[in-house]
Steps between C-alpha positions, in 0.01 A plus 500: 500500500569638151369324188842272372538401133574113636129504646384339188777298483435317857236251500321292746384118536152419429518351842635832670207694323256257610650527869475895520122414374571715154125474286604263161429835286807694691702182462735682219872626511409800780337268722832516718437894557142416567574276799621857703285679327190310669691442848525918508181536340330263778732674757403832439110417464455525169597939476572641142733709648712170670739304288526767252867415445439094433154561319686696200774252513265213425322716208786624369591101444140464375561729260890382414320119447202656274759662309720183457181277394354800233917461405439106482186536258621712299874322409228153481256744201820568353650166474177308381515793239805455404407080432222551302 
């Protein structure tokens, strides 16, 4: 599959998570990689070494979104900062 920059960028409906029956906690902005993710993952009965390709693809947009909300915080410190 290949991780794509635009994976962030594509979001699902609430309603679309709640049909592929995605927990509320892994409702974020990778839940659309999660929904092959756990189709392979239930596919391939649960092996570490299955899904290898989709797996890092969904962390690697964990880790993309963690970076954009530490990103968030930190322009939000600087502008209350900057008001005082």
């Amino acid at each position: 599959m290949g991780y794509h920059s635009s994976a962030l960028s594509t979001t699902i409906t609430h309603e679309e998570m709640k049909e592929n029956q995605i927990p509320i906690p892994y409702r974020d902005r990778c839940a659309k990689l999660l929904i092959p993710l756990n189709k392979c993952r239930k596919e391939g009965w649960y092996l570490p070494w299955n899904c290898e390709d989709l797996r890092h693809d969904y962390e690697h947009c964990q880790y993309l979104d963690f970076k954009r909300r530490v990103k968030e915080l930190e322009d939000f410190k600087k502008a209350r900062d900057e008001a005082k």
